[in-house]
C-alpha positions as CSV (number, residue, x, y, z in Angstrom):
1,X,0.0,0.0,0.0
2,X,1.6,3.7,-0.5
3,X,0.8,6.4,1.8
4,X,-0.9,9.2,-0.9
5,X,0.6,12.4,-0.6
6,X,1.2,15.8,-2.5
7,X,4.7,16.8,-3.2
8,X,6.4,19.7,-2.1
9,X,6.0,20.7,-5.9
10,X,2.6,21.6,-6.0
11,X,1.3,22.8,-9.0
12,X,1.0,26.5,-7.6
13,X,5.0,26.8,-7.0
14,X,6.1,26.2,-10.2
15,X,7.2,28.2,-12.6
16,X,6.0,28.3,-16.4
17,X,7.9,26.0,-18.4
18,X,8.2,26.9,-22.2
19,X,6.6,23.8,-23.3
20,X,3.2,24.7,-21.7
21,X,2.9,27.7,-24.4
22,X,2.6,25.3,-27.8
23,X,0.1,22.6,-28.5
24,X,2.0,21.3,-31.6
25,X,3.2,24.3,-33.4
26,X,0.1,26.5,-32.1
27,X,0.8,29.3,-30.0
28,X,-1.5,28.9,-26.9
29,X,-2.5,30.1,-23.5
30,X,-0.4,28.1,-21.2
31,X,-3.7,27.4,-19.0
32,X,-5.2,25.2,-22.0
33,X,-2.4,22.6,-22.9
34,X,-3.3,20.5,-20.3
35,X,-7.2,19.9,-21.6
36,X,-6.1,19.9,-25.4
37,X,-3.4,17.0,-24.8
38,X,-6.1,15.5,-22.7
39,X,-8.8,15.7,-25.6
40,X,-6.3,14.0,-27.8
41,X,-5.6,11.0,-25.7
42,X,-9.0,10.7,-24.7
43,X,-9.8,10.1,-28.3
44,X,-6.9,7.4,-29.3
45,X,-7.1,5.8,-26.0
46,X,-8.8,3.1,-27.4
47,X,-5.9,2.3,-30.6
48,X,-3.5,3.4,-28.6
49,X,-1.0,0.9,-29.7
50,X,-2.4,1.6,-33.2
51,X,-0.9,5.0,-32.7
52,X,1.9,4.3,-31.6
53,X,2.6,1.8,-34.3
54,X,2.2,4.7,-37.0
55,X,3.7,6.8,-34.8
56,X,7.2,4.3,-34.8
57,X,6.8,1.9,-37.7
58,X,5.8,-0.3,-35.4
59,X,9.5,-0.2,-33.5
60,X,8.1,1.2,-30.2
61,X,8.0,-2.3,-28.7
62,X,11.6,-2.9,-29.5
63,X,12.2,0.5,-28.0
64,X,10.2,-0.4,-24.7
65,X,12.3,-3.2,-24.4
66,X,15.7,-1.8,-24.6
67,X,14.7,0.5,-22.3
68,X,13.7,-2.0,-20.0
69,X,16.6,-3.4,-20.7
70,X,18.9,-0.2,-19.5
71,X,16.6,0.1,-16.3
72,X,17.5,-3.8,-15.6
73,X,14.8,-3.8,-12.8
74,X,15.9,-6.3,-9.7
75,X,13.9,-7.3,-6.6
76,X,17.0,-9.2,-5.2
77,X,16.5,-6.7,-2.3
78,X,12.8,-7.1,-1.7
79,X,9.8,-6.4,-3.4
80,X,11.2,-3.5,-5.9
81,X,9.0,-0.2,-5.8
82,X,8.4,1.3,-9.5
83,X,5.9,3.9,-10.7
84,X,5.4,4.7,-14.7
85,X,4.4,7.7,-15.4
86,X,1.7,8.7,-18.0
87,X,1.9,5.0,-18.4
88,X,-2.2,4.3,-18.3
89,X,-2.0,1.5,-21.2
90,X,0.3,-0.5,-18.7
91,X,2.4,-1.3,-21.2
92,X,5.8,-0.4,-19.4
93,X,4.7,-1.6,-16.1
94,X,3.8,-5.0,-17.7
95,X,7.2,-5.6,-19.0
96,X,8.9,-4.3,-15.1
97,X,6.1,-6.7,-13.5
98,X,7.5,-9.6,-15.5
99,X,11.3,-8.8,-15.1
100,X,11.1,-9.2,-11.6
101,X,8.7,-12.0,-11.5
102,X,5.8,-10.3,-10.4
103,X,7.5,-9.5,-6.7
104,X,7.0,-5.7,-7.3
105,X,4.8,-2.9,-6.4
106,X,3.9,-0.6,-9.6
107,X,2.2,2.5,-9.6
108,X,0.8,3.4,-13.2
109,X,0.0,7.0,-13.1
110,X,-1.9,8.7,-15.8
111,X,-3.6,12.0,-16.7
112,X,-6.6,10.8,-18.6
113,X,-8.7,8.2,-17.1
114,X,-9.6,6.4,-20.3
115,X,-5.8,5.6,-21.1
116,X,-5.9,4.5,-17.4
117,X,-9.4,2.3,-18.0
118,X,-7.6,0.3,-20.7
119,X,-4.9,-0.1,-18.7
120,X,-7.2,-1.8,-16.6
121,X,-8.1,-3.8,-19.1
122,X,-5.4,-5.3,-20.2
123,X,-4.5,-5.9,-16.8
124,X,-6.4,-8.9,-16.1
125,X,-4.8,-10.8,-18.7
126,X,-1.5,-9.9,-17.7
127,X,0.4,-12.9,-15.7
128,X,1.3,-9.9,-13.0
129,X,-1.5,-7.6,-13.5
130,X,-2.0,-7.8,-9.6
131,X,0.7,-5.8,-8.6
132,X,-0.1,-2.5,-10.4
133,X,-2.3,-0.2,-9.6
134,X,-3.9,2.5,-11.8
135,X,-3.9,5.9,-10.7
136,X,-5.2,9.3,-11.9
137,X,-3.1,12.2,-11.2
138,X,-0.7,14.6,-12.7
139,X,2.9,14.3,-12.9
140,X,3.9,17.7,-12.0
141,X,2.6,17.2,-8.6
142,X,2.9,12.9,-7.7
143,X,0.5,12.0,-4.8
144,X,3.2,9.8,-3.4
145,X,5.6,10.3,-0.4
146,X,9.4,12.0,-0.9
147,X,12.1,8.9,-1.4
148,X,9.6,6.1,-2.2
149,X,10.3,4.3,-5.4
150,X,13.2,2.3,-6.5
151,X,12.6,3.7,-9.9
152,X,10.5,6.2,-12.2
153,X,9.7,5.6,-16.3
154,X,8.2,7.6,-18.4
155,X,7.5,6.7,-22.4
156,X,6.2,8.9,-24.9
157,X,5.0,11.0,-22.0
158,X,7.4,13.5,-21.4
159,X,6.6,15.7,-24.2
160,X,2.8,16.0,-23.5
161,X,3.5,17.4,-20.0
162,X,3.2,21.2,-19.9
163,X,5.9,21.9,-17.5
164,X,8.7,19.2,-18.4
165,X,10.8,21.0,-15.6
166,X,8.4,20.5,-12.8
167,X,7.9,16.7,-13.7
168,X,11.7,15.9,-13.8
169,X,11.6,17.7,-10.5
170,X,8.9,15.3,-8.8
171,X,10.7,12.1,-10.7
172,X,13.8,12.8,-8.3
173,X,11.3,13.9,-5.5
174,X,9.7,10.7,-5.3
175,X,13.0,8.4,-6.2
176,X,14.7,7.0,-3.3
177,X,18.7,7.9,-2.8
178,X,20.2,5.1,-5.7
179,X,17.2,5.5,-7.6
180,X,16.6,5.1,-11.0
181,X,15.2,7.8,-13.7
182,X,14.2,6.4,-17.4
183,X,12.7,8.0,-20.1
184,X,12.0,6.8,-23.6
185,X,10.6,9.6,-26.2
186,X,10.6,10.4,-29.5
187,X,13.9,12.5,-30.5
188,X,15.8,13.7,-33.0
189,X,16.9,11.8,-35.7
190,X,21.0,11.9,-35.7
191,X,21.8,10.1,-39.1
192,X,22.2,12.3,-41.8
193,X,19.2,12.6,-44.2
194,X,17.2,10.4,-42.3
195,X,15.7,13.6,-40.3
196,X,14.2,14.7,-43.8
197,X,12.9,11.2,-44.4
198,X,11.3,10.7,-41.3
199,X,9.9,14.6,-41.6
200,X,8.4,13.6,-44.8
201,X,6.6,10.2,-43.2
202,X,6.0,12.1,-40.2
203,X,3.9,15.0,-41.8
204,X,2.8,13.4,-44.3
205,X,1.9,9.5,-43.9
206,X,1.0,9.7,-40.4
207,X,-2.0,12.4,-40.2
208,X,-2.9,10.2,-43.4
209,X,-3.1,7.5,-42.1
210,X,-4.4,8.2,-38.6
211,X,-7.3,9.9,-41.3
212,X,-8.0,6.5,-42.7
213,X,-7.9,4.6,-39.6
214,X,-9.7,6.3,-36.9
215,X,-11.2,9.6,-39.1
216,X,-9.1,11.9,-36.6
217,X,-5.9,13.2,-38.6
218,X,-5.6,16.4,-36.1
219,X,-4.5,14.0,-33.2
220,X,-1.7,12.7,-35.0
221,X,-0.5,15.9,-36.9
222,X,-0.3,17.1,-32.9
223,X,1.6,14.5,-32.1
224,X,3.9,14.4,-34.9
225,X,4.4,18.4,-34.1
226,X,4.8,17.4,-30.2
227,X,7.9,15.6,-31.4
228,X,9.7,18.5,-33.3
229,X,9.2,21.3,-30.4
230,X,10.5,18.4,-27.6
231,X,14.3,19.3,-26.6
232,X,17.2,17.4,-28.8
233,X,18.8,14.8,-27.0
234,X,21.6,17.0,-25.5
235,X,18.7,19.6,-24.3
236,X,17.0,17.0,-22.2
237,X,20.5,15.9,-20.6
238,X,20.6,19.3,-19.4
239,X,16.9,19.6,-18.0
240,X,17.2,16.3,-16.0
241,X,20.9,17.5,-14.7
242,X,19.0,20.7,-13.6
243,X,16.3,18.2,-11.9
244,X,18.9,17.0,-9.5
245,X,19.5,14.1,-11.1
246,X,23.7,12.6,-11.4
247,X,25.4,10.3,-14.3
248,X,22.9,11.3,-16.6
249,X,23.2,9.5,-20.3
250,X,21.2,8.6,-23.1
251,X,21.2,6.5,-25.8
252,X,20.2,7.0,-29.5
253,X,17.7,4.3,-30.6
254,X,16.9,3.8,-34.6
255,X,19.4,6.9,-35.8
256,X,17.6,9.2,-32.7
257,X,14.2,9.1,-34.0
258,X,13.8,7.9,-30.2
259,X,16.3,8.1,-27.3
260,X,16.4,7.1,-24.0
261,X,17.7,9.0,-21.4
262,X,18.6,7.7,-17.6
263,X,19.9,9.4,-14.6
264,X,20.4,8.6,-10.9
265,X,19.5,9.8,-7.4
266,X,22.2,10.1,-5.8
């Protein structure tokens, strides 16, 4: 069971992070990008995968795994403490569950309740789907107590949140000392001439296609933009150093169109 409380962070002490002012490549009121990324998930909760299969070319499983991988989860010590963040599919917290043989607590936290309510879903026909819990809440201000998880991911999450800075800043909060900070997101494509290929499919075929398979191009032309005004690789180092966080790295997956980045508690 975790004892539920609000961070020092609250929402009302942080300052405005330059994310919160673009939805895509809109200019917008700061205030609103919380309900428009809201709307959008709300509406592909349900081909979520789909999505993320356009989104990737279908490599995002390969991706979750290596970063799995990187995190190499271990309940040697106990049962090992783990919260995902905007991870309301489950997916992540599946693959931790079974890479420590189900002796694990996992909290999946997630803005939107109908990402979490598939989550749910899929839970039951997970072989560890008893140790995670859903929960709703926002990850600038985690309802869960200072040094209390052996390790925080995030996937494809980061970029939606309005105020990146405040959420690295409750990811070290809530980390205990030796902790472990992963997040996987869509990047910046480091080989030459692949940036202007994946532009090209990214603009192009994916709005397309998310047209012909769920009649709602705008949600993927948002999240194809998401990905352009999210930091470079070397950007994000420097926002999770500024977190607090020590030995940060990341790694390069498929030529940078994803990366995953790790730091420490220490």
């Amino acid at each position: 069971m975790v004892p539920f409380a609000i961070g020092e962070n609250s929402l009302s002490n942080q300052t405005q992070d330059e994310n919160a002012g673009h939805f895509g490549f809109q200019d917008i009121d700061p205030s609103a990008k919380q309900g428009l990324v809201d709307d959008v998930f709300s509406k592909v909760a349900k081909r979520y995968d789909l999505m993320n299969d356009l989104m990737s070319g279908g490599l995002h499983r390969l991706w979750k795994d290596a970063a799995i991988n990187w995190l190499a989860p271990n309940a040697a010590g106990g049962t090992y403490r783990h919260i995902d963040v905007a991870g309301g599919t489950g997916d992540m917290a599946f693959r931790i569950a079974d890479a420590v043989n189900g002796r694990a607590d996992i909290q999946v936290l997630d803005i939107n309740n109908n990402m979490l309510g598939e989550g749910k879903i899929r839970a039951r026909n997970q072989a560890h789907g008893d140790v995670i819990d859903f929960v709703q809440g926002n990850a600038e201000s985690l309802p869960f107590p200072d040094k209390w998880f052996d390790s925080y991911t995030i996937a494809f999450g980061l970029r939606n949140v309005p105020n990146i800075g405040a959420a690295l800043q409750e990811a070290f909060r809530v980390l205990k000392t030796g902790g472990r900070f992963i997040c996987l997101e869509f990047s910046h494509p480091s080989v030459p001439m692949l940036d202007k290929a994946y532009d090209l499919f990214s603009f192009k075929a994916i709005p397309a296609l998310g047209s012909l398979v769920s009649g709602d191009a705008d949600s993927y032309r948002y999240l194809v933009e998401s990905i352009r005004k999210f930091p470079d690789q070397e950007t994000l180092v420097e926002k999770v150093v500024e977190a607090g966080f020590s030995q940060v790295k990341y790694r390069n997956l498929s030529g940078g169109i994803a990366a995953i980045h790790s730091g420490w508690r220490i």
